[in-house]
mmJSON file of the N, C-alpha and C atoms, coordinates in Angstrom:
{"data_MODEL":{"atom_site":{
"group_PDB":["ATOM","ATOM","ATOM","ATOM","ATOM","ATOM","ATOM","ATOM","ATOM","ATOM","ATOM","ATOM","ATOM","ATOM","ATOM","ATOM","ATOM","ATOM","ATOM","ATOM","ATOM","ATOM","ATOM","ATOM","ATOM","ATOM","ATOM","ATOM","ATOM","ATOM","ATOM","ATOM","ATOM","ATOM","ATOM","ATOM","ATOM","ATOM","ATOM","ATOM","ATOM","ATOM","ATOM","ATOM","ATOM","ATOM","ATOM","ATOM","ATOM","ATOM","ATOM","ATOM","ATOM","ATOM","ATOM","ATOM","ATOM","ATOM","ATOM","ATOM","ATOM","ATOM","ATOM","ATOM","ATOM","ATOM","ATOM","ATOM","ATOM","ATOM","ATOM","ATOM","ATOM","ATOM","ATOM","ATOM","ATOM","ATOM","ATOM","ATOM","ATOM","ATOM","ATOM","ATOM","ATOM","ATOM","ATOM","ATOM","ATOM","ATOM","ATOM","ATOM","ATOM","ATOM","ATOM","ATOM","ATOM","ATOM","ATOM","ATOM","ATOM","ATOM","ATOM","ATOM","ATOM","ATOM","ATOM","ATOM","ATOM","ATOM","ATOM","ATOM","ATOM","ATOM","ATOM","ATOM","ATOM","ATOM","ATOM","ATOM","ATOM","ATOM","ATOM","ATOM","ATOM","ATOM","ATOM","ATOM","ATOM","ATOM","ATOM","ATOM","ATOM","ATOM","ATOM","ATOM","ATOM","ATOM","ATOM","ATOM","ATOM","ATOM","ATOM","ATOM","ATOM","ATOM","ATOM","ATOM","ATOM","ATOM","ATOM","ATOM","ATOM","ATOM","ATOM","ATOM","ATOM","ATOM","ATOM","ATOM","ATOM","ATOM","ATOM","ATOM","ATOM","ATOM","ATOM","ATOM","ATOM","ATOM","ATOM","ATOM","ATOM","ATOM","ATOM","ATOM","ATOM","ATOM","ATOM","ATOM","ATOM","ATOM","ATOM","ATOM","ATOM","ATOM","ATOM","ATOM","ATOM","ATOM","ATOM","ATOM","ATOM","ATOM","ATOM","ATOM","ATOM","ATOM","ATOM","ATOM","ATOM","ATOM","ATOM","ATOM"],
"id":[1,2,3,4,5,6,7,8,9,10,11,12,13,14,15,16,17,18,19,20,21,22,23,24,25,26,27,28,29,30,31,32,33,34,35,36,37,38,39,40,41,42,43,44,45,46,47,48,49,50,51,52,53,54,55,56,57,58,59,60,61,62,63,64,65,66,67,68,69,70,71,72,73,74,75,76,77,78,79,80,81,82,83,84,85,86,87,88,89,90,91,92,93,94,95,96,97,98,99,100,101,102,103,104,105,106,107,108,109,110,111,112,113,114,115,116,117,118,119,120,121,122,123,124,125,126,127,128,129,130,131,132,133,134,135,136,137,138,139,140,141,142,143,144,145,146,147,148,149,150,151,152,153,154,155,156,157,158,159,160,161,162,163,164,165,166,167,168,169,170,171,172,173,174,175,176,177,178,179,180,181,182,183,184,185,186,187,188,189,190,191,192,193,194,195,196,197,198,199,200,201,202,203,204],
"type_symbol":["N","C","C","N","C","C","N","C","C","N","C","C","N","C","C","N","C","C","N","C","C","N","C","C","N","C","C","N","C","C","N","C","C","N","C","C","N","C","C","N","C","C","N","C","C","N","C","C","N","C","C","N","C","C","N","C","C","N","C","C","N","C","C","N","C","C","N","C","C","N","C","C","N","C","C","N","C","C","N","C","C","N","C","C","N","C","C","N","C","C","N","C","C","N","C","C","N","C","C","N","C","C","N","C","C","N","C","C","N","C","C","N","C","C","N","C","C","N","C","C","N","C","C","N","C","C","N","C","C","N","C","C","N","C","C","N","C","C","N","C","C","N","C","C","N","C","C","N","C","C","N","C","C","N","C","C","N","C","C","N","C","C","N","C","C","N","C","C","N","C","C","N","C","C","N","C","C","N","C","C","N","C","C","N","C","C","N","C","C","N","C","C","N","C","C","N","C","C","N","C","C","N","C","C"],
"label_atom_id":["N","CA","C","N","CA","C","N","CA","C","N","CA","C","N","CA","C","N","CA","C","N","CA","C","N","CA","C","N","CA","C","N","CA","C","N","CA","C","N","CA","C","N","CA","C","N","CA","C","N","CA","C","N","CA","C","N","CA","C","N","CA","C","N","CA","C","N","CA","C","N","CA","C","N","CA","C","N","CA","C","N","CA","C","N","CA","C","N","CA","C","N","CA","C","N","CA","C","N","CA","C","N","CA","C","N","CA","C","N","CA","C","N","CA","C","N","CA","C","N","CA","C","N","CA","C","N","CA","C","N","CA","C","N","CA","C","N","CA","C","N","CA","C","N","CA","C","N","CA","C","N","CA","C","N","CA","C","N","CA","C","N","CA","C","N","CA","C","N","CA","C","N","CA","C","N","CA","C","N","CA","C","N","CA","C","N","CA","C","N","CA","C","N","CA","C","N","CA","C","N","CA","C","N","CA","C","N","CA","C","N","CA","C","N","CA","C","N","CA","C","N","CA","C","N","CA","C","N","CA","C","N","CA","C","N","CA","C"],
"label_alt_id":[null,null,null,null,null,null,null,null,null,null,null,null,null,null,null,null,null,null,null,null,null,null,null,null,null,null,null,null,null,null,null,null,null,null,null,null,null,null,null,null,null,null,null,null,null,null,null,null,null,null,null,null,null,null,null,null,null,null,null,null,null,null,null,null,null,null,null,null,null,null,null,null,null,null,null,null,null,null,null,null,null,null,null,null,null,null,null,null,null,null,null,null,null,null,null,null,null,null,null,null,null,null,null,null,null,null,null,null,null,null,null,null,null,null,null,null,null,null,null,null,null,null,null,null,null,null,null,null,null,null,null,null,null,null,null,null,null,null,null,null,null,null,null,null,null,null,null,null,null,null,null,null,null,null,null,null,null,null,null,null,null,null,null,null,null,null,null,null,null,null,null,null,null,null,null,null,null,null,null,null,null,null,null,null,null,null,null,null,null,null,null,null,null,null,null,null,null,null,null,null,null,null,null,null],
"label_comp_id":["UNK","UNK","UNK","UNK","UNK","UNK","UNK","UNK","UNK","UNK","UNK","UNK","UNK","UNK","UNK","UNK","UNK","UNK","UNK","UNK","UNK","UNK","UNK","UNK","UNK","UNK","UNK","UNK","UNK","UNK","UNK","UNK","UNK","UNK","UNK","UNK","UNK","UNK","UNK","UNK","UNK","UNK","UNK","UNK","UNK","UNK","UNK","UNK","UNK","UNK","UNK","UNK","UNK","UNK","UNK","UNK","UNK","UNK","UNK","UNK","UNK","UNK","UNK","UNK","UNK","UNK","UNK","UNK","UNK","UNK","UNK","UNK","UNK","UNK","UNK","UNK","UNK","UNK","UNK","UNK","UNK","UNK","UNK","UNK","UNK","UNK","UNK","UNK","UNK","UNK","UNK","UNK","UNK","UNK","UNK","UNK","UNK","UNK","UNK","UNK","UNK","UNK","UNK","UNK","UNK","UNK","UNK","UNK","UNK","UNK","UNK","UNK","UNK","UNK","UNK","UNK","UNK","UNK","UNK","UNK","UNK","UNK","UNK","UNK","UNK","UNK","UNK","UNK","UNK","UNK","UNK","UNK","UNK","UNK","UNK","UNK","UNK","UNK","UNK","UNK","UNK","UNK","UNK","UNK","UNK","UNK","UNK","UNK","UNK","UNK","UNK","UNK","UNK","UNK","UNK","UNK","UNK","UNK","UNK","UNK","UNK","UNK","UNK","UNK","UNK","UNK","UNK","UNK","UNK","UNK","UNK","UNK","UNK","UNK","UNK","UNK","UNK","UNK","UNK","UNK","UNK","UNK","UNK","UNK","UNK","UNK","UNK","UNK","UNK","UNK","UNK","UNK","UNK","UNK","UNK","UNK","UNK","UNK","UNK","UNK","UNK","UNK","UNK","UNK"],
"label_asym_id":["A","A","A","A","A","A","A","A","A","A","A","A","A","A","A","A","A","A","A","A","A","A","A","A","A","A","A","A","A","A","A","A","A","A","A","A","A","A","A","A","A","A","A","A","A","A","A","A","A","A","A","A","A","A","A","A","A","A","A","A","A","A","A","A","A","A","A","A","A","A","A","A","A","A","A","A","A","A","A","A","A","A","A","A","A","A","A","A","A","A","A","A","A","A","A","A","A","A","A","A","A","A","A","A","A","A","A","A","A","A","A","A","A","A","A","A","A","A","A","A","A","A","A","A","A","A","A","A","A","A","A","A","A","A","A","A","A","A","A","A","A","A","A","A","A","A","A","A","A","A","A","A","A","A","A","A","A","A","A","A","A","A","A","A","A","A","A","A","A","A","A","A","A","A","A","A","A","A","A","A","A","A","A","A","A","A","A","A","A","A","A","A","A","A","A","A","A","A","A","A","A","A","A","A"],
"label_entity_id":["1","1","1","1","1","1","1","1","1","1","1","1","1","1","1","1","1","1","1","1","1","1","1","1","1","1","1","1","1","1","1","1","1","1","1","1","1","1","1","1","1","1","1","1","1","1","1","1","1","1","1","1","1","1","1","1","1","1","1","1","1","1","1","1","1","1","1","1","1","1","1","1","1","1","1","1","1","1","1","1","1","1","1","1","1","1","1","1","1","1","1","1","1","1","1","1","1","1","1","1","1","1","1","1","1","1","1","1","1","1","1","1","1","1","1","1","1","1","1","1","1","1","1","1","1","1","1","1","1","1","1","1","1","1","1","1","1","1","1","1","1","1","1","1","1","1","1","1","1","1","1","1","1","1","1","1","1","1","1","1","1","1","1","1","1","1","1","1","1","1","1","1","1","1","1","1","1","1","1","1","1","1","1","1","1","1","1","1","1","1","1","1","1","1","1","1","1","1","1","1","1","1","1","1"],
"label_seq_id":[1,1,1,2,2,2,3,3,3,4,4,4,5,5,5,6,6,6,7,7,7,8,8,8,9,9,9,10,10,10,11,11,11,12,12,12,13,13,13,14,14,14,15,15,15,16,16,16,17,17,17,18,18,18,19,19,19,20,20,20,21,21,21,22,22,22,23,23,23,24,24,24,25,25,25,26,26,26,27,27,27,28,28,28,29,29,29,30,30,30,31,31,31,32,32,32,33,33,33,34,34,34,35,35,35,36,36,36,37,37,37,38,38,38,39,39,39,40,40,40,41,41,41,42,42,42,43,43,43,44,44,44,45,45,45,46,46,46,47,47,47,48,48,48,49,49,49,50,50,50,51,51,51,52,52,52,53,53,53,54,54,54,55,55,55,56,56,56,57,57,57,58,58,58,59,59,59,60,60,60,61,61,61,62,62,62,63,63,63,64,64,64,65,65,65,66,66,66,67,67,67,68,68,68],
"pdbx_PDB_ins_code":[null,null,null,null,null,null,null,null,null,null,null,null,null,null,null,null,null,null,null,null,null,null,null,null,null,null,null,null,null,null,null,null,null,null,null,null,null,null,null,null,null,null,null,null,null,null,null,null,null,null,null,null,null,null,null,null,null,null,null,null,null,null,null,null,null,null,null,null,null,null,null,null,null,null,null,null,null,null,null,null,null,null,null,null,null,null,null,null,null,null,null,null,null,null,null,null,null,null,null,null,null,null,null,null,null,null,null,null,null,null,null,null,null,null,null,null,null,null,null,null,null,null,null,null,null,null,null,null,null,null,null,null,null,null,null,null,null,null,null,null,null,null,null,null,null,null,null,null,null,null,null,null,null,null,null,null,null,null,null,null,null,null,null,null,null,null,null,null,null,null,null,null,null,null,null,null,null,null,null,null,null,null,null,null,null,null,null,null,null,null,null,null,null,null,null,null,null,null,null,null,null,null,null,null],
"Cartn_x":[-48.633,-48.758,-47.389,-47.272,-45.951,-45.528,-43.873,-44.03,-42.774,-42.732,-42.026,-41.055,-39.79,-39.005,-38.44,-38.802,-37.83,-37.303,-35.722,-34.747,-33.861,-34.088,-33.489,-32.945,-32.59,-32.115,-32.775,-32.332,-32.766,-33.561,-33.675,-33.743,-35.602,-35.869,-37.028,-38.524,-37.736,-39.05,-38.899,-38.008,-37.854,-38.793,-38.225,-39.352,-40.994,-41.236,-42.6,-43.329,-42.584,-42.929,-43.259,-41.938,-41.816,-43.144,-43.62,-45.012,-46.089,-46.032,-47.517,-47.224,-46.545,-46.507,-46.997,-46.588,-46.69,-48.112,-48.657,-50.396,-51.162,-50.951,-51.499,-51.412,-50.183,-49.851,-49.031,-50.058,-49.533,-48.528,-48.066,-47.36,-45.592,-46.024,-44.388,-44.316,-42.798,-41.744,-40.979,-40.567,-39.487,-38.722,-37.538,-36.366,-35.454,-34.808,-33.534,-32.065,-31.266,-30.304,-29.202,-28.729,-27.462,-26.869,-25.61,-24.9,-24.477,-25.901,-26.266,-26.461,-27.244,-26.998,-25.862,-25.083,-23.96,-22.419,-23.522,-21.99,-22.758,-23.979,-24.053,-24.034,-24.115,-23.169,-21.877,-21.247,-19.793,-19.303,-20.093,-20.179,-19.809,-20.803,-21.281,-20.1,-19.814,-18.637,-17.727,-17.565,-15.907,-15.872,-17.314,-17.223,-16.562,-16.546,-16.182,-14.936,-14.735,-13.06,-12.169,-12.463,-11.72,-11.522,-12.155,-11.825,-11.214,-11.689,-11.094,-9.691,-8.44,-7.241,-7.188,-7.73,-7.955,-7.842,-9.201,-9.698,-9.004,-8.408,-7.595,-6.461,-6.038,-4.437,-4.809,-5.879,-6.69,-7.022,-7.753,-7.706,-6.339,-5.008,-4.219,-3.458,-3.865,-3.473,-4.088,-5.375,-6.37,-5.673,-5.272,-4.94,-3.298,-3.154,-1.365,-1.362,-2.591,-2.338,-3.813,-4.361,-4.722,-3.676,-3.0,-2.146,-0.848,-0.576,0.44,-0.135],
"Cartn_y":[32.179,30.946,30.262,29.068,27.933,27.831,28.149,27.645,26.462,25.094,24.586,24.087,24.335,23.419,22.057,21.247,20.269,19.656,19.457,19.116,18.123,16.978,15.655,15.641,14.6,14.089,14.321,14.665,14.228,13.212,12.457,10.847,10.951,10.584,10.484,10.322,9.609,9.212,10.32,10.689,11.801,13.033,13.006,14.327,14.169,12.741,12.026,12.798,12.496,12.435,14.279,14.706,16.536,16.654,16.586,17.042,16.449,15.558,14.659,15.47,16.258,16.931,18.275,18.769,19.84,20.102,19.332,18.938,19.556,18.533,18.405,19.779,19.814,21.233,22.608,23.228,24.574,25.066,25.239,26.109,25.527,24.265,23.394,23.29,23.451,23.334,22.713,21.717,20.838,20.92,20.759,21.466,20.608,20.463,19.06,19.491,18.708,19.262,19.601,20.78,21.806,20.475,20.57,19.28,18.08,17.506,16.444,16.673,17.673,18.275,18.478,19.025,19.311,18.339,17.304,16.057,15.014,15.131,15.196,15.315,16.387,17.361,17.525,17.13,17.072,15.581,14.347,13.269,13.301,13.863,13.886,14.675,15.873,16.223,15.465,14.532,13.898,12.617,12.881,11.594,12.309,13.64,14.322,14.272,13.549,13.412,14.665,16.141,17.066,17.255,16.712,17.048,16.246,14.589,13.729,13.502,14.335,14.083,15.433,16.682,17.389,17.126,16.413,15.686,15.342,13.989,12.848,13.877,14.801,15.439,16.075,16.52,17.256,15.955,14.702,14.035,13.483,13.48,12.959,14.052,15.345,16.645,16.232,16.098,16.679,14.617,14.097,12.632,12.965,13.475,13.81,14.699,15.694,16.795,16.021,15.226,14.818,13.731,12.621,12.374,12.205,14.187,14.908,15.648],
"Cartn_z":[7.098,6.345,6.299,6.235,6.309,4.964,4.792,3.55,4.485,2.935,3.284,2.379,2.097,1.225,1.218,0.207,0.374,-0.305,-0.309,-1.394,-1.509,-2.167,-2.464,-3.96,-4.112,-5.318,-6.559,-7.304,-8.907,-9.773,-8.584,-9.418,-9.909,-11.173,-11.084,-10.538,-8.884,-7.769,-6.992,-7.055,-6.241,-6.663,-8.117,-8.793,-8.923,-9.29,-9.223,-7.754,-6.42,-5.406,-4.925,-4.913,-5.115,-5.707,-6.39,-7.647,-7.041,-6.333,-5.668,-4.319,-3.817,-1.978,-2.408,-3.768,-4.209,-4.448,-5.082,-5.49,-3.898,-3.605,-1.931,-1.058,-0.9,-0.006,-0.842,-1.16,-1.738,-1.918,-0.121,0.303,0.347,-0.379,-0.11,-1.411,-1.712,-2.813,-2.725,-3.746,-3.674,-4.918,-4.569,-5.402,-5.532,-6.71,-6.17,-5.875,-5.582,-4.866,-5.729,-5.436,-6.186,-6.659,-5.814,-5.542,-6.474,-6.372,-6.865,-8.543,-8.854,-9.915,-10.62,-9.965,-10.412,-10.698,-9.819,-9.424,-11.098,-11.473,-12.816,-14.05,-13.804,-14.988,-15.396,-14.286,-14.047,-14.995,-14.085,-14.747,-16.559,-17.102,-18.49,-18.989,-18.435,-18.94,-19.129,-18.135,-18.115,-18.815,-19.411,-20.733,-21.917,-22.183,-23.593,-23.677,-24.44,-25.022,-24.798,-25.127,-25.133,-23.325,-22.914,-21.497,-20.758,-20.596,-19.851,-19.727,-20.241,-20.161,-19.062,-19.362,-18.152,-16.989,-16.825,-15.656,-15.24,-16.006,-15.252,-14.648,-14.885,-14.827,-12.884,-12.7,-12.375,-10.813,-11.442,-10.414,-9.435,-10.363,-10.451,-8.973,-9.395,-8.56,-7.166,-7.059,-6.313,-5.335,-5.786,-5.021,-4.413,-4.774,-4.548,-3.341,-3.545,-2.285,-1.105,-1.607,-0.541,0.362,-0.18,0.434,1.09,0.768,1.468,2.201],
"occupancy":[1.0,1.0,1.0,1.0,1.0,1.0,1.0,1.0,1.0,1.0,1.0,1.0,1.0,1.0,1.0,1.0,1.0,1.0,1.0,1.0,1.0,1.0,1.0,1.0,1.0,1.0,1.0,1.0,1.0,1.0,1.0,1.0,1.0,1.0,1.0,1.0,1.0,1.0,1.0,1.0,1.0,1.0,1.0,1.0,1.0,1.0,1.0,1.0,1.0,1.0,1.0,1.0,1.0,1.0,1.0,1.0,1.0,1.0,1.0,1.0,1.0,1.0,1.0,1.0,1.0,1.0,1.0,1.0,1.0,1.0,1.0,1.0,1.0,1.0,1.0,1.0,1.0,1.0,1.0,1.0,1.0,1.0,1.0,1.0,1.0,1.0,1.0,1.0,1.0,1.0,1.0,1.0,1.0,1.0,1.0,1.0,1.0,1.0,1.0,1.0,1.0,1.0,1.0,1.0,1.0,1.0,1.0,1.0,1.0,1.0,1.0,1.0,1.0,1.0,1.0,1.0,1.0,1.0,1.0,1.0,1.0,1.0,1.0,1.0,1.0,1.0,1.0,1.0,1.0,1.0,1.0,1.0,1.0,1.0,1.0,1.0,1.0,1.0,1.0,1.0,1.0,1.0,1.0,1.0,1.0,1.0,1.0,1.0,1.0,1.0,1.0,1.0,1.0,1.0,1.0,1.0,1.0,1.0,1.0,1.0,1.0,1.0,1.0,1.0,1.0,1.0,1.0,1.0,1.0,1.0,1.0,1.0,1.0,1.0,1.0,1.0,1.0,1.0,1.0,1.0,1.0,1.0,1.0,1.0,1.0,1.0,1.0,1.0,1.0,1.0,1.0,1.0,1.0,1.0,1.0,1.0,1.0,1.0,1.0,1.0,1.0,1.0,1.0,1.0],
"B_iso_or_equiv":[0.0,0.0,0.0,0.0,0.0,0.0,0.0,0.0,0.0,0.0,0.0,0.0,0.0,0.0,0.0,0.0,0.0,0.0,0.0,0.0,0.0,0.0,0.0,0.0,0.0,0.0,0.0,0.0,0.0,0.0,0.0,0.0,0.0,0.0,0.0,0.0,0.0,0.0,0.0,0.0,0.0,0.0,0.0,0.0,0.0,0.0,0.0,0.0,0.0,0.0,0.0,0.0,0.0,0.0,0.0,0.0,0.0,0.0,0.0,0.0,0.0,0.0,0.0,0.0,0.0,0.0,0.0,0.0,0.0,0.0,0.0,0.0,0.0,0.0,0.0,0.0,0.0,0.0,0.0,0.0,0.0,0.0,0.0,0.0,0.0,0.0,0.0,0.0,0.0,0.0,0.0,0.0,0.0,0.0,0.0,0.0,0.0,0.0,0.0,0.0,0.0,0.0,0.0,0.0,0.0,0.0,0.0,0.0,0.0,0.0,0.0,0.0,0.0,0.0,0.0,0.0,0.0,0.0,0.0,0.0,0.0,0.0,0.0,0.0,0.0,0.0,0.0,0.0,0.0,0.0,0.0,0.0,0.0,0.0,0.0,0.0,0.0,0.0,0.0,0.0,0.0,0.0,0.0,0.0,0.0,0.0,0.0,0.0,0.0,0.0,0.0,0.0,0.0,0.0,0.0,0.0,0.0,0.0,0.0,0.0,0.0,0.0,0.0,0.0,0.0,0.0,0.0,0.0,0.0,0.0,0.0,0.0,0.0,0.0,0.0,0.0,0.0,0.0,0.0,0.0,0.0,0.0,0.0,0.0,0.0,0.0,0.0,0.0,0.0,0.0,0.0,0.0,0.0,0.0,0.0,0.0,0.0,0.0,0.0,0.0,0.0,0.0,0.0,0.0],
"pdbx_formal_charge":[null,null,null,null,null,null,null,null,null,null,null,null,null,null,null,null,null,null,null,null,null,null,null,null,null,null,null,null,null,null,null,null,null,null,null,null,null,null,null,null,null,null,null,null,null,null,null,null,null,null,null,null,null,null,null,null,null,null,null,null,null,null,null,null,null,null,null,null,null,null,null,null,null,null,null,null,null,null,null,null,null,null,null,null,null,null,null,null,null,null,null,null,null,null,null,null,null,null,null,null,null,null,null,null,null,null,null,null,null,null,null,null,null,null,null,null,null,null,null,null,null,null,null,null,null,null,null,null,null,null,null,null,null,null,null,null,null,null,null,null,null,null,null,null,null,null,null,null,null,null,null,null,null,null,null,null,null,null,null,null,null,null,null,null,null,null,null,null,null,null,null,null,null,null,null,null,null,null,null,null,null,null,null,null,null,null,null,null,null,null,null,null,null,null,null,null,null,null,null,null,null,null,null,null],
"auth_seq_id":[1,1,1,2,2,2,3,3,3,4,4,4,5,5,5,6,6,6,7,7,7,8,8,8,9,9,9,10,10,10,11,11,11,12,12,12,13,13,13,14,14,14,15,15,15,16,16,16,17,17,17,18,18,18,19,19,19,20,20,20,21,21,21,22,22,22,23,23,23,24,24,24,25,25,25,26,26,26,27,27,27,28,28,28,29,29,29,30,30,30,31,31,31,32,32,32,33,33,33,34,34,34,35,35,35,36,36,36,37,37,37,38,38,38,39,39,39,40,40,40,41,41,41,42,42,42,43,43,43,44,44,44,45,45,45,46,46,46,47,47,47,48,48,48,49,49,49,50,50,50,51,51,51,52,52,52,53,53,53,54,54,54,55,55,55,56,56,56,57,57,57,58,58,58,59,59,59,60,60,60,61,61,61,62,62,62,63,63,63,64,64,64,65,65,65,66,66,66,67,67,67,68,68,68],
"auth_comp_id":["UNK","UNK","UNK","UNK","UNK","UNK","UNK","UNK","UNK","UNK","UNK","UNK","UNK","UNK","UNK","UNK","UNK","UNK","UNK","UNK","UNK","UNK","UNK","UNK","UNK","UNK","UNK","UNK","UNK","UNK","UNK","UNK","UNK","UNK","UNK","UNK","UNK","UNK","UNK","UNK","UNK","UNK","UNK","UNK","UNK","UNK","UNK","UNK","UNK","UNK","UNK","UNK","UNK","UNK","UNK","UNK","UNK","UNK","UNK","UNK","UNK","UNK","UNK","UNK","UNK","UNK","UNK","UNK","UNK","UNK","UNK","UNK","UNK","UNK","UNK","UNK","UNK","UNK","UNK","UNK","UNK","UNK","UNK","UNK","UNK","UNK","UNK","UNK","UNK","UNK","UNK","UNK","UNK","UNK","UNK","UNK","UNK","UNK","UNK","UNK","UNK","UNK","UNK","UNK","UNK","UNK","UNK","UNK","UNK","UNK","UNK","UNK","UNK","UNK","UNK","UNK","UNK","UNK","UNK","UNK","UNK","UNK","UNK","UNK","UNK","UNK","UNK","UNK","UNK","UNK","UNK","UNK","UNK","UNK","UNK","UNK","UNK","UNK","UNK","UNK","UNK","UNK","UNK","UNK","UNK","UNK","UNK","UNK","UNK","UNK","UNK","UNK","UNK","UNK","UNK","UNK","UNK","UNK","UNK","UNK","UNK","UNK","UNK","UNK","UNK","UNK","UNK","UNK","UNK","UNK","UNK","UNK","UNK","UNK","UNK","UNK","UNK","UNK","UNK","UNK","UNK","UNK","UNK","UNK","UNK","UNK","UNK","UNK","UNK","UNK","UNK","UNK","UNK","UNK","UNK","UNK","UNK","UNK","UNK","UNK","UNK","UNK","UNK","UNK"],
"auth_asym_id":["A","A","A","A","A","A","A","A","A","A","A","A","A","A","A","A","A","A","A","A","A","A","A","A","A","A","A","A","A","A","A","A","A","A","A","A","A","A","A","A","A","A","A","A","A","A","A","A","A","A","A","A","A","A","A","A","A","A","A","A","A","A","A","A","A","A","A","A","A","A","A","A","A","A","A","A","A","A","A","A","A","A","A","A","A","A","A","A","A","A","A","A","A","A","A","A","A","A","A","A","A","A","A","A","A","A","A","A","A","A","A","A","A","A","A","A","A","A","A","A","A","A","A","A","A","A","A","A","A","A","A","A","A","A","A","A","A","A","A","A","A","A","A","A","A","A","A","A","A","A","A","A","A","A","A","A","A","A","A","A","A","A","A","A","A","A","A","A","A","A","A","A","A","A","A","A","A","A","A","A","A","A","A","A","A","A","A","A","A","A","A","A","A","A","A","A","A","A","A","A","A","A","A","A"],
"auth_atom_id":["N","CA","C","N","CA","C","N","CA","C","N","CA","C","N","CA","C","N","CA","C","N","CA","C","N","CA","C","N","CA","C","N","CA","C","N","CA","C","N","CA","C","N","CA","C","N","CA","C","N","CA","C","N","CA","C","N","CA","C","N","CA","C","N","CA","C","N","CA","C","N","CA","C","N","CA","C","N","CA","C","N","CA","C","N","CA","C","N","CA","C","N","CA","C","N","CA","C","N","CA","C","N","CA","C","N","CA","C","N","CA","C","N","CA","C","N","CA","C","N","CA","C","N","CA","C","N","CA","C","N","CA","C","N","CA","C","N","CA","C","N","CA","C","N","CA","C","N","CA","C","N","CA","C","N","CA","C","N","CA","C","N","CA","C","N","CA","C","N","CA","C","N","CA","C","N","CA","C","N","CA","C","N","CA","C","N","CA","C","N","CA","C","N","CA","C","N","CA","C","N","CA","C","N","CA","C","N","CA","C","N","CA","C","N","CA","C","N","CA","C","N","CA","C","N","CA","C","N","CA","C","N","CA","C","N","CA","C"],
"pdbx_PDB_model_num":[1,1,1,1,1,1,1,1,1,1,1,1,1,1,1,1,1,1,1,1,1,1,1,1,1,1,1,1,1,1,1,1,1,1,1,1,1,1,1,1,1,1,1,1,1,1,1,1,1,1,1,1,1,1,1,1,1,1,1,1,1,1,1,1,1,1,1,1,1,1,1,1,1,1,1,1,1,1,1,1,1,1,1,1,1,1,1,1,1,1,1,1,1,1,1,1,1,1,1,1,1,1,1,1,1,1,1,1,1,1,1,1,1,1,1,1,1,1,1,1,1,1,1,1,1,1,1,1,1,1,1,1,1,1,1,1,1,1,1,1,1,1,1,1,1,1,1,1,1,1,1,1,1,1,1,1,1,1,1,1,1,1,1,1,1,1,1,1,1,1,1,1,1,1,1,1,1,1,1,1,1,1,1,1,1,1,1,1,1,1,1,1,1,1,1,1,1,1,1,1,1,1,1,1]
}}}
């Protein structure tokens, strides 16, 4: 038997859609992407005050050794 995965974005149509392939064909799973997930989460973090001076110190690093 086939199984099949498939893994996109987060975004609400995305999940709408995952759940309507899922209905249909059993054997397929759709999953959203690590990644993307995570480049989310990340987001939300770097709204919290206790962190964003972190961050910034952090982006400030990560720009310096990219353009050396």
């Amino acid at each position: 038997e086939l199984v099949v995965q498939v893994v996109s974005d987060n975004g609400s149509n995305y999940k709408a859609v995952g759940r309507l392939l899922m209905e249909k064909y059993p054997t397929m799973y759709w999953t959203p992407c690590v990644a993307h997930c995570l480049d989310l989460m990340l987001e939300d973090v770097g709204k919290i005050k206790e962190f964003s001076h972190c961050i910034a110190k952090a982006k400030r690093t990560t720009g310096f050794i990219y353009a050396h």
